[in-house]
N, C-alpha and C positions, 0 to 999 in steps of 0.2 A: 234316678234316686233308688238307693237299694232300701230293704226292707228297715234295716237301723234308721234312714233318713242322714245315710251320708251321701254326698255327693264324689262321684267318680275321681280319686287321684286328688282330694282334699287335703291329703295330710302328706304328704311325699315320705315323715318320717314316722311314718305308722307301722305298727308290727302287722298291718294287714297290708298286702299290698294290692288295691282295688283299680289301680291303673291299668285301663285296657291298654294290650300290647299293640295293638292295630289299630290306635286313633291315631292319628294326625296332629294330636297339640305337640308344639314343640316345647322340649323342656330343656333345664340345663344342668347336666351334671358333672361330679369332679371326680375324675377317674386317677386312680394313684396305681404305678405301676414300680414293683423294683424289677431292676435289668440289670444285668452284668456290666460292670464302671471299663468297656473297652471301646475301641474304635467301631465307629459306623451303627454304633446299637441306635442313639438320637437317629441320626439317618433313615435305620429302617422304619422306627417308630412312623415318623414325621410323613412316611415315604408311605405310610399305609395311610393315613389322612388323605396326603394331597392327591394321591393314587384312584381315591375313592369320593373323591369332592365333599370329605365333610371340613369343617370346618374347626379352628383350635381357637377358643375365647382368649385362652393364658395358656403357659406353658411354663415348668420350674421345674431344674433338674440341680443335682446335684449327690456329691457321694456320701453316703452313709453308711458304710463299712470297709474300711482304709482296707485289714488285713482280708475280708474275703471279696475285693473288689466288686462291690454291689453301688447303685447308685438308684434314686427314686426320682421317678418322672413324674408331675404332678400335671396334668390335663385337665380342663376345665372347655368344655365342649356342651354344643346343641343338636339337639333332634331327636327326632319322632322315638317314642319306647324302645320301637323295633330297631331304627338304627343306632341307640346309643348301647342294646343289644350285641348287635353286629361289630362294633367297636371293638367288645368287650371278649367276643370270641376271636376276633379276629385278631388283637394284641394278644392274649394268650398262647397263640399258634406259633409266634415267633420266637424264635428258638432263646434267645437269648434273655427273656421274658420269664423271672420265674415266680412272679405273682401280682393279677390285676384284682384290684377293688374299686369297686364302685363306690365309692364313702358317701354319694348322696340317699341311698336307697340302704346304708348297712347301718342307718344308727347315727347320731349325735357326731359332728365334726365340731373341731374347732379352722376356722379357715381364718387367713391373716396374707396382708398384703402390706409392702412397703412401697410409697412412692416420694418421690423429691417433686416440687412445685419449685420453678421459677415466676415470682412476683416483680416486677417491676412499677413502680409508683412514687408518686412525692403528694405531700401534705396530708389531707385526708380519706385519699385511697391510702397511705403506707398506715396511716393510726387504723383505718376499718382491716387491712389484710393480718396486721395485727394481734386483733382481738379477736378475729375470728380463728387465727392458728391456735391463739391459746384457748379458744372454747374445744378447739377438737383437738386440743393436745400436742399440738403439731410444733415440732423445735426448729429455730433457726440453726442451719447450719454453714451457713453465709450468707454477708451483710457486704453492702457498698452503699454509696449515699443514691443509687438511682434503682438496687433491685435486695431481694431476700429472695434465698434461696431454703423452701422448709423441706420439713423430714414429718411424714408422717405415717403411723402403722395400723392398721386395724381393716376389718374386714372390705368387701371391692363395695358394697353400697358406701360407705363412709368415707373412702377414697372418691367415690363418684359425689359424693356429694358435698363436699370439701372442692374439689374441683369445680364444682357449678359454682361456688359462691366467689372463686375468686377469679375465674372469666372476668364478671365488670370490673374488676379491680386492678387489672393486668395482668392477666394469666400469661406468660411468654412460652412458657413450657413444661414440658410433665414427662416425667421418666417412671414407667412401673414396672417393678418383681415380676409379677405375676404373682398366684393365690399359691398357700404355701398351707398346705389340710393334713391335719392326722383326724380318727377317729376317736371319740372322746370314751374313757374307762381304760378297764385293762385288757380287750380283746384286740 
């Protein structure tokens, strides 16, 4: 406990930042990177991951500057300070790399994930998976008399937890984006 009576890395989006960089807890952060929209950029990326045994939670790429061929890699990765440090110098280095941010540790994100649920069920499994799509918003985007297929958006707990409820109900399968993060304001 420091002298305020905070405890160590209580607030991950604090303007202080009291996280020792040499503990051990494992955390999880979303690392957003723009790259050059050309061949083998993904590749290297991916290639400094598995090169280095860490690990990618999600991953979402895609282009977002047609005329000056840029594209933004959104990473959502674990561990220790120091390695998700290490991450963050070491994607930097790579040439094709012209800007990483750590959106866990800069400030207010908005993060968002899509996923599709296959349901399968008859009688009061299909009325319970139902009413549970529409408590979490979740739209049918196909129907047959023996599954529904939903569509639903919002952050990875709400996705996981939308998921748990419809396991007893016939969960057949699950298809997800990955997390899709900007930084919230105008920086």
């Amino acid at each position: 406990m420091s002298a305020l009576n905070l405890k160590k890395g209580s607030s991950r989006k604090s303007a202080y930042d009291l996280r020792d960089p040499n503990s051990e807890v494992i955390e999880t952060h979303t690392i957003a990177c723009v790259v050059d929209n050309e061949a083998g950029v993904l590749a290297r990326v991916i290639g400094l991951f598995s090169g280095r045994g860490y690990n990618i939670d999600s991953l979402t790429v895609a282009e977002i500057d047609h005329l000056g061929h840029r594209s933004r890699i959104t990473i959502v990765t674990t561990g220790t300070p120091a390695v998700i440090e290490q991450i963050k110098a070491q994607l930097g280095r790579i040439v094709p790399v012209h800007e990483v941010h750590d959106l866990t540790v800069e400030g207010r994100t908005v993060e968002r994930e899509l996923a599709l649920f296959k349901v399968a069920g008859t009688g009061d499994k299909r009325v319970e998976a139902l009413r549970l799509a529409d408590i979490f918003r979740a739209n049918v985007v196909d129907s047959t008399l023996e599954s529904f297929v939903f569509e639903i958006t919002g952050t990875p707990e709400k996705i996981e937890a939308f998921a748990e409820l419809m396991r007893p109900l016939g969960l057949v399968e699950v298809a997800r984006t990955g997390v899709a993060a900007l930084s919230r304001g105008e920086s």
